[in-house]
C-alpha positions in Angstrom: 132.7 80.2 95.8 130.4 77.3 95.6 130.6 74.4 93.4 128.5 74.6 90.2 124.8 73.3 90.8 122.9 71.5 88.3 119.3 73.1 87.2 116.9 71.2 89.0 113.9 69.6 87.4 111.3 70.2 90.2 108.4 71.9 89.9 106.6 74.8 91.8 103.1 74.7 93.2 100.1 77.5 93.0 100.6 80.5 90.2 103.8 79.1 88.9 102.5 75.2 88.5 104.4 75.2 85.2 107.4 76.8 86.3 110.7 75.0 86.8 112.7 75.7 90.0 116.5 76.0 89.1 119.2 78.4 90.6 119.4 81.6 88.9 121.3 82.0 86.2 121.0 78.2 84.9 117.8 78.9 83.2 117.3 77.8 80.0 116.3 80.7 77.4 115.2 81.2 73.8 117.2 84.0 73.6 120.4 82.6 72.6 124.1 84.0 71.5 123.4 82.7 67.8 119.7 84.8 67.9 121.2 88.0 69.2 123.9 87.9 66.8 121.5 87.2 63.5 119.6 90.2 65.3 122.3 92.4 65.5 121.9 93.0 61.9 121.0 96.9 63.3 119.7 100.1 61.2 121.2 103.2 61.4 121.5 106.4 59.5 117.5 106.4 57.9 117.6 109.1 55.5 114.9 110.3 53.2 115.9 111.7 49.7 114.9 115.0 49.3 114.0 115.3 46.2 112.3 111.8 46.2 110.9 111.9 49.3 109.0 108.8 49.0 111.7 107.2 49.0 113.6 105.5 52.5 117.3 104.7 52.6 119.2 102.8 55.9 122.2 101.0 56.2 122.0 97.4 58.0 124.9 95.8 59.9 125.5 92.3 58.2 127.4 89.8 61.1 127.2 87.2 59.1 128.9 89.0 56.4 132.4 90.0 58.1 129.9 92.8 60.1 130.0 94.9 56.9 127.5 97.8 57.0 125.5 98.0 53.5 122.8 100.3 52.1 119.1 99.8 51.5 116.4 101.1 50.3 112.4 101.1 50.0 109.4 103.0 49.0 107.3 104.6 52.0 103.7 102.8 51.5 104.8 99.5 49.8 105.4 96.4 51.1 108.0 94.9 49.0 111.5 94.0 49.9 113.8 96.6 50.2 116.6 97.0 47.5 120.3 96.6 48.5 122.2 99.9 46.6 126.1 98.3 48.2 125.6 94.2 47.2 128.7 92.5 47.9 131.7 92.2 50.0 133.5 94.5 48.4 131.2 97.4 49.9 131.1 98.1 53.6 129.6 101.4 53.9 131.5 102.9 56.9 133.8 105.9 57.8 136.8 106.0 60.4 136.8 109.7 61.0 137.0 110.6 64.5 137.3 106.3 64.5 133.6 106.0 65.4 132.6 107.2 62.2 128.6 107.7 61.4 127.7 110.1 58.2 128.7 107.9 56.1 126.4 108.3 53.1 124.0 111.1 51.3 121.0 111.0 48.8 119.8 113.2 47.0 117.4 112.8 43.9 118.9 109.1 43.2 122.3 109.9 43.6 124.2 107.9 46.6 127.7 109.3 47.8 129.3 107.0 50.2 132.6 106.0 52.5 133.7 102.7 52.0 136.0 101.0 54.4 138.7 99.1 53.2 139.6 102.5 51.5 138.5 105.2 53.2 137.6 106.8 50.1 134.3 108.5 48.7 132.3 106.6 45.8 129.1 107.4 43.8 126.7 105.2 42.2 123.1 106.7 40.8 120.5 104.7 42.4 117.7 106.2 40.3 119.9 104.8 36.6 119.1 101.5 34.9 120.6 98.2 36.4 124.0 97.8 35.9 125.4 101.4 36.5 128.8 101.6 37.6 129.6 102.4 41.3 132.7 104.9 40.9 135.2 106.9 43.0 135.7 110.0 43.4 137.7 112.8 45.2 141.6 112.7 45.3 141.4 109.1 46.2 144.1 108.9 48.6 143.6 106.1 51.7 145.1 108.5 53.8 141.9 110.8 53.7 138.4 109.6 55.6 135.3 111.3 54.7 131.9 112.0 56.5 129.0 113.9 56.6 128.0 114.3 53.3 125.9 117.0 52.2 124.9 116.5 47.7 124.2 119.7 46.3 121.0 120.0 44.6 123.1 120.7 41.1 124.1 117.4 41.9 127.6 118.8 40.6 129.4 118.6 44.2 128.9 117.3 47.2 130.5 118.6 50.6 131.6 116.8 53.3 133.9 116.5 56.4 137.2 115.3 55.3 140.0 114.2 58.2 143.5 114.6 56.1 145.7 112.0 57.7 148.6 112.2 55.2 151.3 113.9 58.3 150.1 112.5 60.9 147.5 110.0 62.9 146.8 112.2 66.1 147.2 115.7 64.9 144.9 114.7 61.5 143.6 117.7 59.9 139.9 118.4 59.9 138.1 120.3 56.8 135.3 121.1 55.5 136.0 120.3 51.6 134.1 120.4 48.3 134.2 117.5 46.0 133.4 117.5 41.8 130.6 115.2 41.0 132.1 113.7 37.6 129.2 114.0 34.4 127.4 110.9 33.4 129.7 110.7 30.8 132.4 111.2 32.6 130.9 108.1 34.5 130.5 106.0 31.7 133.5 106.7 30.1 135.6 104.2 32.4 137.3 104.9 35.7 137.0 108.4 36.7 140.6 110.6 37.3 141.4 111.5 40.7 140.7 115.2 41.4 142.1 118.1 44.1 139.1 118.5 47.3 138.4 122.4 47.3 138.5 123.5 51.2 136.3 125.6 51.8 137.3 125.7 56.0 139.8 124.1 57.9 140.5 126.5 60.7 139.4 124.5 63.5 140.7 121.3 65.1 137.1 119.7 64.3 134.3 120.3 61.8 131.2 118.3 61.7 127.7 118.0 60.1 127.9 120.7 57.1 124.3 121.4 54.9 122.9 123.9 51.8 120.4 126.8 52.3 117.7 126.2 49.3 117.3 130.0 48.9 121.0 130.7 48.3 124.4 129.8 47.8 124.3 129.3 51.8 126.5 126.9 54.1 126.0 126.1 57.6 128.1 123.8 59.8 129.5 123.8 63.4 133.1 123.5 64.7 134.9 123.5 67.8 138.2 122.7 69.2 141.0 121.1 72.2 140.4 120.9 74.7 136.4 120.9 74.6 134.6 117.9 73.6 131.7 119.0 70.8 128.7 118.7 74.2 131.1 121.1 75.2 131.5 123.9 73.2 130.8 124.3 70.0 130.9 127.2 67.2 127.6 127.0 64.6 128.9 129.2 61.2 126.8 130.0 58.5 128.5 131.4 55.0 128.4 132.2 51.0 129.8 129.6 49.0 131.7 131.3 45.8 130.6 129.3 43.2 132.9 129.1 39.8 132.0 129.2 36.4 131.2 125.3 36.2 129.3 125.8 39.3 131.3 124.0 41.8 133.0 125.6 44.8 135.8 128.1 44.5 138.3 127.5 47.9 137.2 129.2 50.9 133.9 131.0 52.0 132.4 134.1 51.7 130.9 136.0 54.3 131.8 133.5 57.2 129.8 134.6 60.3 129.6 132.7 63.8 125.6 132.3 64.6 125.8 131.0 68.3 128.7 129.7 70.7 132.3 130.4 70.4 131.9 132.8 73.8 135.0 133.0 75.6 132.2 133.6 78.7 129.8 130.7 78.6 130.1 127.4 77.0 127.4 126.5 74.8 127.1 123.3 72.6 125.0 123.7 69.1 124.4 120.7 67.1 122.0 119.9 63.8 121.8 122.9 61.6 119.3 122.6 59.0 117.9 125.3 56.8 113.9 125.2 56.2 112.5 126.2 52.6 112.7 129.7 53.4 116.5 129.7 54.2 115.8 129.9 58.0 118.5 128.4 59.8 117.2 125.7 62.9 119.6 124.1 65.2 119.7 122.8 68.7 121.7 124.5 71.5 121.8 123.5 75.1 122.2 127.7 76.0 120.2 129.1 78.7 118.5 125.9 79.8 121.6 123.3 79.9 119.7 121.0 78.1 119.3 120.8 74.2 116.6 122.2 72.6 115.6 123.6 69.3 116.5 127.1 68.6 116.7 129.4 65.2 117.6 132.5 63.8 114.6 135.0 63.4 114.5 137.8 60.7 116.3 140.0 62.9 119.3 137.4 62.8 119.1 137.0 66.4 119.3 133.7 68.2 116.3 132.5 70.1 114.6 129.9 71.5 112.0 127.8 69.3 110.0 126.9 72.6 107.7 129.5 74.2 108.3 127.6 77.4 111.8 125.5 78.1 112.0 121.7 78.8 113.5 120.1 81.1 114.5 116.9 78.5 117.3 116.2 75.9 115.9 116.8 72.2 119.4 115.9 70.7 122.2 113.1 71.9 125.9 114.0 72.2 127.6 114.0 69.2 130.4 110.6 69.2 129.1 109.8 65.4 127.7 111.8 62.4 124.2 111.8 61.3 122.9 112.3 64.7 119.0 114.0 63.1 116.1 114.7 65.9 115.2 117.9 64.1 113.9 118.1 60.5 112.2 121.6 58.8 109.3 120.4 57.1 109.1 121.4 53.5 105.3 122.5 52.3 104.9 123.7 56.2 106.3 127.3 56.9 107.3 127.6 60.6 106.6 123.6 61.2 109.9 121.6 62.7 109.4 118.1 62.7 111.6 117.2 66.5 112.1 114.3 69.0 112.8 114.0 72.3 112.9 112.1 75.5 111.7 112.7 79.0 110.4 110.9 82.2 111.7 107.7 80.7 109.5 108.3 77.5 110.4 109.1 73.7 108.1 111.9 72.5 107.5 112.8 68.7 106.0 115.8 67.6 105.7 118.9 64.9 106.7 122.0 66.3 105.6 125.6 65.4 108.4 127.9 65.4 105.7 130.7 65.7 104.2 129.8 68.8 106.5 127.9 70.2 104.4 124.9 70.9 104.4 121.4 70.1 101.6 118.9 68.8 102.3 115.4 69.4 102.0 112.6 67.2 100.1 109.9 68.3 102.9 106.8 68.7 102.9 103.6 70.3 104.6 103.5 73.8 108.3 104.3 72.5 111.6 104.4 75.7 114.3 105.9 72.5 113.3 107.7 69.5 116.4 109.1 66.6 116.7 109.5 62.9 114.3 112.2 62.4 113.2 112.9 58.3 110.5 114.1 56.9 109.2 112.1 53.4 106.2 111.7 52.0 103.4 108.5 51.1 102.6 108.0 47.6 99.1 109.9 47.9 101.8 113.0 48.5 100.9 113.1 52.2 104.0 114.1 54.5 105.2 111.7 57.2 107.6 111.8 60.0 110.1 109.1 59.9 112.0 107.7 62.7 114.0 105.0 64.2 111.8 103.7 67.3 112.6 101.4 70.1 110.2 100.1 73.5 111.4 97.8 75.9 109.3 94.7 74.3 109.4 95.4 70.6 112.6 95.5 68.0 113.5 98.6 67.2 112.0 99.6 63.2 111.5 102.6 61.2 108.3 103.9 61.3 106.2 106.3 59.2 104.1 108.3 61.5 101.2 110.2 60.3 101.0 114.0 60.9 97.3 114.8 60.8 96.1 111.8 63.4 96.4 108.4 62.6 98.6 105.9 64.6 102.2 105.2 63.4 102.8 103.1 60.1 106.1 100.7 60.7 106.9 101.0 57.3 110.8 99.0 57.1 113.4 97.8 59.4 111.0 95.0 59.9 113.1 92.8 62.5 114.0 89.8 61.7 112.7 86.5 62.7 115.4 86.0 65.7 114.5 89.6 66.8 111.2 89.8 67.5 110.0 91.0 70.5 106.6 88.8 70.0 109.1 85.7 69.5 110.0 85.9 73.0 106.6 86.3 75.2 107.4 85.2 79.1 111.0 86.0 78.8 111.6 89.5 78.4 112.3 91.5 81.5 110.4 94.8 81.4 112.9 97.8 83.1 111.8 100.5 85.4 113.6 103.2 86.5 114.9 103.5 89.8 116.9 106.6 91.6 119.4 106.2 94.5 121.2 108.1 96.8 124.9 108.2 96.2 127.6 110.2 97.9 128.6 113.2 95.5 132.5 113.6 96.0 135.2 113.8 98.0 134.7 109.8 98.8 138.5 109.7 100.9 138.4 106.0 100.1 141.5 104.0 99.0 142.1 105.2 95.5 139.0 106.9 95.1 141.0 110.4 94.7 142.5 111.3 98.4 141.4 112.3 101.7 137.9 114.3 101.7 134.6 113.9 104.2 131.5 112.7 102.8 131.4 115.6 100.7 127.0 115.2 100.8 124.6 113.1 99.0 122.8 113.0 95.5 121.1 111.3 93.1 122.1 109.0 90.3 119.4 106.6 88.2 119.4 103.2 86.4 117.3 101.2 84.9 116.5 98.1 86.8 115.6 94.6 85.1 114.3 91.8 86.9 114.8 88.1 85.7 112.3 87.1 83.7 111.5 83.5 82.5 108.0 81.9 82.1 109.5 78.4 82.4 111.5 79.2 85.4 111.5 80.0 89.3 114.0 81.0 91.3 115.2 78.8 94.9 113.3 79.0 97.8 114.9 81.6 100.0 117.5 82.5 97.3 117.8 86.1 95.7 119.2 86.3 92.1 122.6 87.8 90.9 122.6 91.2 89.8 124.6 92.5 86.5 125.4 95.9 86.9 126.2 97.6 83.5 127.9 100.5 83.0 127.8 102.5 79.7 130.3 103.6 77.3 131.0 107.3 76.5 131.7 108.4 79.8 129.4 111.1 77.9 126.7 108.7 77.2 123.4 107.0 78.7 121.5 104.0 78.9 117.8 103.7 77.7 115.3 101.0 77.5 114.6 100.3 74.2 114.9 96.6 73.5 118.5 95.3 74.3 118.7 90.8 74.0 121.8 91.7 74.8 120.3 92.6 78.6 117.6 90.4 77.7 120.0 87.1 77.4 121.0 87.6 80.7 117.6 88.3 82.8 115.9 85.6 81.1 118.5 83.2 82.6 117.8 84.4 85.9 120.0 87.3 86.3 119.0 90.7 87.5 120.5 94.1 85.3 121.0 97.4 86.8 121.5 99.6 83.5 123.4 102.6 85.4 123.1 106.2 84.5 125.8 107.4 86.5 126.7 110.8 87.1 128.4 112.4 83.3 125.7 110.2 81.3 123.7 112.8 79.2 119.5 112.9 79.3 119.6 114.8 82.5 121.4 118.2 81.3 124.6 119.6 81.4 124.8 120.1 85.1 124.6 116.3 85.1 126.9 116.1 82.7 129.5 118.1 84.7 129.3 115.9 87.7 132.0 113.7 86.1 134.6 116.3 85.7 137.4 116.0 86.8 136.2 112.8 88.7 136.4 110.2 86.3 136.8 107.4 88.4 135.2 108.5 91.4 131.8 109.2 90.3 131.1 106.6 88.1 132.8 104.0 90.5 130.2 105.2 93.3 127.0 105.8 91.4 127.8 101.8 90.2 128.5 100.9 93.5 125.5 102.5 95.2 123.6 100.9 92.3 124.1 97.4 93.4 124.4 97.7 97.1 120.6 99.5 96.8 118.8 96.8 95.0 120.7 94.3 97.0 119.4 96.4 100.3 115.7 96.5 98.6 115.8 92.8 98.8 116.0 92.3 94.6 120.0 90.9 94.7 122.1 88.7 96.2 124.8 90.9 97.7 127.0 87.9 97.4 127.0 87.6 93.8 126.6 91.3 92.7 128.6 91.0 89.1 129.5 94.4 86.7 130.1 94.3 82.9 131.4 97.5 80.6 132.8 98.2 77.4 135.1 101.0 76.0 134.8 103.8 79.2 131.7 101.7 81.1 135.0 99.0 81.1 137.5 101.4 82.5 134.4 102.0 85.2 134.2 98.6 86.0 137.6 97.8 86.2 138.2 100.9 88.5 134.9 99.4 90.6 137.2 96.5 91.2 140.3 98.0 92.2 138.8 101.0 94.3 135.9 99.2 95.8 136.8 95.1 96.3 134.0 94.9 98.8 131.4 95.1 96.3 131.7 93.0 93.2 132.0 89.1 92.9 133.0 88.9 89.6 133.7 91.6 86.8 134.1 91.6 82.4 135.9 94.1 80.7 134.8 94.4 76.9 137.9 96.4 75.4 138.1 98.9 78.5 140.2 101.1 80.0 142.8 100.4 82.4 145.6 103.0 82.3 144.7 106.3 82.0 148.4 107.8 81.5 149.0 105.6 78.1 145.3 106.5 76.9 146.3 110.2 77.1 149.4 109.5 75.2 148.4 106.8 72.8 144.7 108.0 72.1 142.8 109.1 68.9 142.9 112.7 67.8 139.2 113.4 69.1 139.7 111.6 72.3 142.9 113.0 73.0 142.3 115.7 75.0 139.0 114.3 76.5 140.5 112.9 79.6 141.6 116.9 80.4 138.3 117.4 81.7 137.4 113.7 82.8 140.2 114.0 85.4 143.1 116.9 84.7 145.3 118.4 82.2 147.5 115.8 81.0 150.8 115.9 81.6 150.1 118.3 84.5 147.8 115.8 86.4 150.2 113.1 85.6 149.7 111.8 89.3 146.1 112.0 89.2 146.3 109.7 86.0 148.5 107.5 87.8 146.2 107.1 91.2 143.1 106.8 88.7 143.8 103.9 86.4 143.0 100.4 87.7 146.3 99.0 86.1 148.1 100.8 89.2 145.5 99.3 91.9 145.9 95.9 90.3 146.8 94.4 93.5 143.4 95.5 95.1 141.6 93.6 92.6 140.2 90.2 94.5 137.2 89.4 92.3 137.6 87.2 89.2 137.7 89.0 85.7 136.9 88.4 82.2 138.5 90.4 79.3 137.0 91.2 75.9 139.5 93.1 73.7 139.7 93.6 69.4 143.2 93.4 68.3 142.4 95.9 65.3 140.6 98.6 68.1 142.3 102.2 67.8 140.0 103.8 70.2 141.4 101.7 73.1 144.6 99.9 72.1 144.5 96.0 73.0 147.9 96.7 75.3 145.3 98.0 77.8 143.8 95.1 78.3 146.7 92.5 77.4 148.3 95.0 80.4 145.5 94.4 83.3 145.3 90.7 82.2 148.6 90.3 82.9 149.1 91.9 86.0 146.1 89.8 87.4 147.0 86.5 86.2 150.6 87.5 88.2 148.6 88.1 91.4 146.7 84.8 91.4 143.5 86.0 90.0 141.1 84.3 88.1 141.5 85.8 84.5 140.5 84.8 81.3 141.5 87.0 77.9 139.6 86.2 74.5 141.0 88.5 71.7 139.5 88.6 68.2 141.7 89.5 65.3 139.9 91.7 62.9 137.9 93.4 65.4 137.6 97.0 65.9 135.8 99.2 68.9 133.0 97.2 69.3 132.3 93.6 68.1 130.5 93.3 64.4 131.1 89.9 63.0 128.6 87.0 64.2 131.0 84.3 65.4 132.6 86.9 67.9 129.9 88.3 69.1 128.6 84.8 69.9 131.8 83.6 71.5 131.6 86.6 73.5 128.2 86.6 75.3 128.7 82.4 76.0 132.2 82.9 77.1 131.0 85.7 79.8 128.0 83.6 81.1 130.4 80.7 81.4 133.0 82.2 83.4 130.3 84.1 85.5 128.4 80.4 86.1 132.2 79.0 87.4 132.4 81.9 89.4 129.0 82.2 90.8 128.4 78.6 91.7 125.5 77.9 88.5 126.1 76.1 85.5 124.4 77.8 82.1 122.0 75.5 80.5 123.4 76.4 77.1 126.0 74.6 75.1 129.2 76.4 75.2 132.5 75.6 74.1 135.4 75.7 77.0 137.4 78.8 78.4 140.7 78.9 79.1 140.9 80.7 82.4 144.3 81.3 84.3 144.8 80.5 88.0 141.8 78.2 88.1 
């Protein structure tokens, strides 16, 4: 590689008079490490309460504070601050079941029922009481139980929830759906409240998820599903009768448990979001039929069917790796009226949907790439709203109230913070397009690509394709820039273009970003989907590949200094991108990925476990395949230089993946360098790691590349230098 060139000072003539010419990648950018940690204070999980539907409730990511996750809330229509319900350290409102958590709350009427970390446990506090009221817990209060997906019951005497019962055993934990007592206000004030028995009410499936109350009756609905189908597999959607005691709380088990929709032995059918309208009509989404999800309900006959006269051909759910997931919401006051969301042709759509005739009238919203977090509340003139969680490629993603009968959309909270701004950074943001390429479907027959095969045809894969963007900058005369090819997480998940600094950081320091949506990510239908079967490792590797070598053939990349970045599963792909195809990549990072397939079968998380079965064979049948697919056993293919990223506290993908691939590099003479962060989990939350990170990755990628960054960044140790 080339030595590491200066940024130059010279300027450009013509349209860029103002410009700077530097090499790419050296480019000095307001979007720093420091900014896009501050604006990684995220919101997730907007709920509105029910029975207060004026009022708005999120939960905010706080980096600065240890990455704690704490819950807020604000008045639609008012302008004020928003109130903090979980002040203080001591409250990080966050659940470990299936270990990516999500659900982790419920209002309803004032009351707040939440999971909080460091215990695992459930607590209440009544938002709508005088200052000063305690926050309590209650349940059995055992650490050994996690909790999710809380459903308050409007007698406010119980709540249910998913409960994950890991008291035997980690990876065989036992799912439930469970009932827990809502202790008096006395019983409240009293002091601390006794620990009490959960009531299951079902806990005959490996998995249970996303459990909510009929208004008209003593109704339950939930969905469950089991090994070895992932939940955008297969799924089962009951409905029953709860038995309610004397003291109206739930007697164990249900009444009249019937299966609604999937569960056929004959055709797979995932069914997500149950929710019950005022009349007791039961709405879900279901990918049947079509292959992609869409919403469908019960009619009076109690059959099935399809809440569209005329199918879509776009997603109007996501697959299902946390709780909470909402892009359908019944509208109360509006009989037959479904509040939905969805995405298509690269655009997030918002709408009202009549169940009667099957059509949909859209709201009027501002340009929006990803749309999620679909309520329904109300302004204080008692005119209903939809509320959602919005995102465009130049604007922060906020929560906006959006008028139902015309007007444009109200951003009503999630205001972004200073350092997250879209407006902030005018002349560096890199707007994406999307781009579709030809890539070979398998057999490949390459080296460790699977075995011997022909072409096997060709196909189509996508990304979304950044180019660098800087006001103050050119490029070199004759020079093309590097291109970052980044592969999502999931396998089962999919890139979109709502605002990302964290793509952003790198384009507007002269890099080029190919945001792949290989074959397996979701937002194309299950057929899509099902391209990855079986050939994890071979499809992703190739759709990445063909990615890069396409924008480098369009003239957009240099294909000497093509680079590929992943986390989680998108770091097992590029790692395997390395080992299986060396001709491509100059340089590759690994944020906490994958690199033996074999141990992550045995050493895996209870939902995960049996996820690699269909990503590439029954496990310990396949054993081989495992074996010829895991870029630990190809380590010695592997010529590029490689940066690793791991958590030592991550349970998802165990640090001894990475700790094993560094290792076996740094023995073969490769450039490696390994940055662990004690207190981390899946995923970075706390400011001073995430920072480290980003710097630490455009540092080794400048030594590597020939550039040095223009930012200020403290030294990395880096083996075999």
């Amino acid at each position: 590689m080339t030595s590491p060139q200066a940024p130059e000072t010279k300027k450009t003539t013509a349209a860029a008079e103002t410009a700077t010419v530097a090499p790419y990648g050296s480019w000095r950018s307001p979007i720093t490490a420091d900014k896009i940690a501050t604006a990684a204070k995220a919101k997730s999980m907007v709920r509105v309460d029910p029975a207060q539907p004026t009022q708005v409730y999120w939960l905010e990511t706080r980096p600065a504070e240890g990455g704690r996750y704490t819950l807020l809330r604000t008045e639609l229509g008012s302008h004020g601050s928003p109130s903090e319900i979980t002040p203080g350290q001591q409250w990080n409102v966050r659940t470990a079941v299936h270990e990516y958590g999500g659900g982790a709350y419920a209002v309803y009427d004032g009351m707040v029922v939440f999971s909080n970390w460091e215990t695992q446990g459930v607590y209440l506090v009544d938002d709508s009481a005088e200052a000063g009221h305690a926050v309590v817990r209650i349940g059995e209060m055992d650490d050994k139980l996690r909790y999710a997906a809380f459903a308050i019951h409007p007698s406010k005497k119980f709540v249910v929830c998913v409960r994950e019962d890991h008291r035997e055993s980690d990876i065989e934990a036992r799912a439930a759906i469970v009932a827990i007592r809502i202790p008096s206000t006395e019983d409240r004030d009293g002091g601390p409240v006794r620990a009490q028995k959960d009531v299951v009410l079902y806990d005959a499936a490996d998995f249970v998820s996303s459990p909510v109350f009929s208004p008209v009756a003593n109704e339950i609905a939930f969905f469950a599903w089991n090994h070895p189908a992932m939940s955008w597999d297969a799924t089962t959607l009951y409905r029953a009768t709860l038995a309610l005691g004397e003291d109206g709380t739930p007697e164990p088990r249900l009444a009249e448990l019937t299966a609604v929709a999937g569960g056929s032995s004959k055709r797979e059918e995932s069914v997500y979001q149950p929710r019950f309208d005022a009349d007791g009509v039961l709405h879900f989404i279901s990918d049947r039929n079509t292959g992609f999800w869409s919403p469908h309900h019960v009619d009076a006959q109690g059959s099935v069917v399809s809440s569209l006269r005329e199918p879509i051909q776009a997603e109007f759910a996501e697959p299902e790796w946390m709780f909470g997931n909402s892009s359908l919401q019944p509208m109360p006051g509006r009989k037959h009226s479904v509040a939905v969301a969805y995405a298509k042709d690269g655009a997030a759509r918002l709408g009202v949907l009549d169940t009667e005739t099957g059509t949909i009238a859209h709201l009027e919203v501002p340009p929006w790439t990803a749309a999620s977090d679909v309520q329904v509340g109300a302004l204080r003139s008692g005119e209903a709203v939809v509320v959602v969680k919005a995102g465009q490629p130049t604007a922060p993603t906020a929560i906006y109230a959006c008028r139902i009968d015309g007007g444009s959309a109200v951003e009503v909270v999630g205001e972004a913070q200073d350092a997250d701004k879209g407006d902030d950074y005018a002349g560096y943001l890199s707007v994406p397009r999307e781009i579709a390429f030809e890539t070979r479907l398998p057999p490949f027959g390459e080296h460790g690509s699977g075995g011997a095969g022909s072409d096997g045809g060709r196909g189509i894969a996508y990304a979304f394709y950044y180019a660098p963007a800087n006001s103050d900058y050119a490029g070199e005369a004759g020079k093309k820039p590097p291109l970052l090819v980044v592969s999502h997480g999931g396998p089962t998940g999919a890139a979109d273009t709502a605002l990302k600094l964290s793509i952003q950081f790198w384009t507007s320091r002269g890099f080029a970003v190919a945001d792949v949506n290989y074959g397996g990510s979701t937002g194309f239908g299950r057929a899509y989907r099902k391209r990855l079967y079986g050939e994890l490792g071979r499809v992703d590797v190739q759709d990445c590949c063909a990615a890069a070598l396409h924008l480098a053939a369009q003239g957009l990349a240099d294909r000497r200094r093509l680079c590929i970045m992943g986390a989680s599963s998108g770091g097992y792909t590029a790692l395997a991108c390395l080992a299986f195809r060396p001709d491509v990549f100059a340089v590759g990072a690994s944020h906490y990925g994958i690199s033996d397939l074999e141990l992550l079968a045995k050493e895996t998380h209870k939902f995960e476990a049996r996820y690699p079965d269909r990503l590439v064979g029954p496990y310990p049948e396949a054993r081989a395949l495992y074996a010829q697919r895991s870029p630990l056993h190809y380590a010695d293919a592997v010529a590029c230089p490689v940066v690793f990223f791991q958590g030592l506290d991550d349970r998802v993908v165990p640090p001894s993946q990475t700790s094993a691939m560094a290792a076996a590099l740094r023995r073969n003479g490769v450039r490696v360098a390994l940055l662990e962060f004690a207190g981390e989990q899946h995923g970075f939350r706390r400011r001073e790691n995430i920072v480290r990170a980003l710097e630490a990755q455009l540092l080794f990628f400048g030594r590597v590349l020939g550039f040095s960054p223009a930012d200020a960044i403290a030294p990395l140790p880096i083996d075999n230098e």
